[in-house]
Phi, psi and omega in degrees: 000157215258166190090340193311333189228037197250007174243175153275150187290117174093040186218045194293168214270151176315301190306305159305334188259315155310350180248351160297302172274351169288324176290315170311336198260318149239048144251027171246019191246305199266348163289287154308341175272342186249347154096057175243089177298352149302299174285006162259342183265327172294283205301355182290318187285314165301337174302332193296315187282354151269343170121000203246103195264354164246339142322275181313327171309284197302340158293320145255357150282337174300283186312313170311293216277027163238022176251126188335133206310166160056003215259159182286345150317313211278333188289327197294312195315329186289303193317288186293356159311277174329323168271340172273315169331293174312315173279005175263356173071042179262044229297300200305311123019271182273021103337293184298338172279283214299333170322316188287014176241171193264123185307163211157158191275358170276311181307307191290331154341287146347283165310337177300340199250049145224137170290000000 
């Protein structure tokens, strides 16, 4: 590629990080036009693994309500909605999504790690 080593590695250039949010922003434009709660449940999970956890909270929640009720999508979206939450250290927060689920040994999994 051409250019490929021309930053330090784990380090993106002010250039990389503005075509980061520009892709992000349509491919969440176009993700809400086609109603696809997978690729909004993706971009929730790269926002996390970027760090922005609350971006992602809201994002898979966005992804749950567009998935069929009950369905182990809507429940997988949830769960890390709760868990991206725990990590902003929103406990009371994410106790209140996992209330709204059907007990599991992943929910209970959970509810352990929040204070």
């Amino acid at each position: 590629f051409h250019g490929a080593l021309t930053h330090a590695p784990n380090k993106p250039s002010p250039d990389s990080d503005t075509a980061a949010a520009a892709l992000k922003t349509r491919l969440l434009r176009l993700a809400e036009k086609r109603g696809s709660a997978r690729l909004i449940e993706l971009l929730g999970l790269y926002c996390w693994q970027s760090g922005d956890d609350a971006e992602a909270a809201a994002l898979l929640d966005h992804a749950a309500a567009l998935y069929p009720k009950d369905s182990t999508d809507a429940l997988r979206a949830t769960l890390y909605q709760a868990d991206a939450l725990r990590t902003l250290n929103e406990h009371q927060a994410a106790r209140e999504v996992l209330a709204k689920l059907p007990q599991s040994p992943a929910v209970s999994w959970l509810s352990g790690k929040l204070r």
